[in-house]
C-alpha positions as CSV (number, residue, x, y, z in Angstrom):
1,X,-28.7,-23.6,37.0
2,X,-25.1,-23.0,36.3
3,X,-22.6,-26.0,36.0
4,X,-19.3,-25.1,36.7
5,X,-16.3,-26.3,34.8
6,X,-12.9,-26.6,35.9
7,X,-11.6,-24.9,32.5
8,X,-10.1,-21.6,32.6
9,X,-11.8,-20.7,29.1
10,X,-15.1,-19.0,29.0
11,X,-17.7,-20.5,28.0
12,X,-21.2,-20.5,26.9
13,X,-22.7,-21.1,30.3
14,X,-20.9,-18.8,32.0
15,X,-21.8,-16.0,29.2
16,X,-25.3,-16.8,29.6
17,X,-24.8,-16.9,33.3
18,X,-23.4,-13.2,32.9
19,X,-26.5,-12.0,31.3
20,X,-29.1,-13.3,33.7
21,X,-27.3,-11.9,36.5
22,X,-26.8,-8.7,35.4
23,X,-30.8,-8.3,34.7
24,X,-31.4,-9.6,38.0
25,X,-32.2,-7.7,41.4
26,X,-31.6,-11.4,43.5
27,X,-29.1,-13.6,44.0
28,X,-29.0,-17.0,45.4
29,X,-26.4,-19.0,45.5
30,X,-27.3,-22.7,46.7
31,X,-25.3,-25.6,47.0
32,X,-22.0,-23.4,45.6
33,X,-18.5,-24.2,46.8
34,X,-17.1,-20.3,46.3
35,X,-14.5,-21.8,44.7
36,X,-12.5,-18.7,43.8
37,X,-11.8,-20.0,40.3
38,X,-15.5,-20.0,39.9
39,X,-16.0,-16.5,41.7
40,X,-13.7,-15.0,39.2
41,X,-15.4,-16.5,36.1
42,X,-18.6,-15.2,37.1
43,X,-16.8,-11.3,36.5
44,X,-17.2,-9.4,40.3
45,X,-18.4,-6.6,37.8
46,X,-22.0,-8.6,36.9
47,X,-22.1,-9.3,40.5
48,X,-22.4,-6.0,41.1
49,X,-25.7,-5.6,39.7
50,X,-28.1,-7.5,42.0
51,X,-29.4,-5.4,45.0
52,X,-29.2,-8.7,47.0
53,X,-26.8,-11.4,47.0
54,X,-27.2,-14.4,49.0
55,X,-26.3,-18.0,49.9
56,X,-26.0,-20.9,51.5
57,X,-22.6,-22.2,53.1
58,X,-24.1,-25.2,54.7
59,X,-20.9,-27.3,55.9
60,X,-18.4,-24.9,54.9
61,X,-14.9,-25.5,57.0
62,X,-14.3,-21.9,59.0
63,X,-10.6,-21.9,57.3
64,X,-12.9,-21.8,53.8
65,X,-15.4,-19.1,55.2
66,X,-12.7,-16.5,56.0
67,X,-11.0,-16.9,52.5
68,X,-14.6,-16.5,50.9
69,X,-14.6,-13.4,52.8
70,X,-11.3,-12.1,52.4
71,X,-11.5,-12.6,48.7
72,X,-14.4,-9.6,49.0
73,X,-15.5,-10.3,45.9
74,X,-18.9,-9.2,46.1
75,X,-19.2,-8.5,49.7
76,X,-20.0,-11.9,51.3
77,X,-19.8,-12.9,54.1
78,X,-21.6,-13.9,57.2
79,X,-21.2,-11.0,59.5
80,X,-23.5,-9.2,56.9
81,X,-25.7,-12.2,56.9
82,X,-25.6,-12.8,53.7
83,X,-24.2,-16.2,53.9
84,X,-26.4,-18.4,55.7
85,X,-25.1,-22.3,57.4
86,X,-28.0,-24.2,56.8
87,X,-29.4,-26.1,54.5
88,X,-30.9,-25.0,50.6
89,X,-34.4,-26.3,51.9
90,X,-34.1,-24.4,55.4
91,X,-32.3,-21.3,53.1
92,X,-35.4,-20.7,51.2
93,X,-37.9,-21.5,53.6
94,X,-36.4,-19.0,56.3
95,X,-34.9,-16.2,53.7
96,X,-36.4,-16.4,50.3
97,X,-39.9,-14.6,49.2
98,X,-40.8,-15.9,45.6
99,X,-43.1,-12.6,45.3
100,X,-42.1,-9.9,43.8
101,X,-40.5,-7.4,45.7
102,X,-42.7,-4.2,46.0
């Protein structure tokens, strides 16, 4: 789990956050504002790497859905269903396979 930190600095985390990404083929974000402070920390270029990015936007105002999407920074949005408005337990239950992909 990633904490994010209102620093402009790079840190630690966010390095080590960098490394698991990139060496991952899914994404989940849960419970993350999309702040776009935070988006750019995590480089759009690691974000790259996953053949799957998705996440939860459970609550999300539709003013802060559009500027998720218009900030394109790793192709999110809901018209591509990747970003889902429910809940993290609903998320994983309805979207999320734990086995490995075949």
């Amino acid at each position: 789990m990633l904490k994010t930190k209102s620093k402009t600095v790079r840190s630690e985390e966010f390095d080590q956050a960098h490394d698991v990404i990139s060496k991952a083929q899914r994404l989940f974000f849960l419970g993350f504002g999309y702040h776009p402070t935070n988006l750019k920390r995590l480089n759009p270029s690691i974000l790259s790497k996953p053949n799957m990015i998705m996440g939860t936007v459970c609550g999300l105002s539709l003013s802060r859905l559009l500027n998720i999407e218009r900030q394109d920074i790793f192709n999110l949005n809901q018209h591509s269903g990747n970003l889902i408005d429910t809940k993290i337990y609903n998320f994983l239950h309805d979207y999320v396979s734990l086995t490995s992909p075949e």
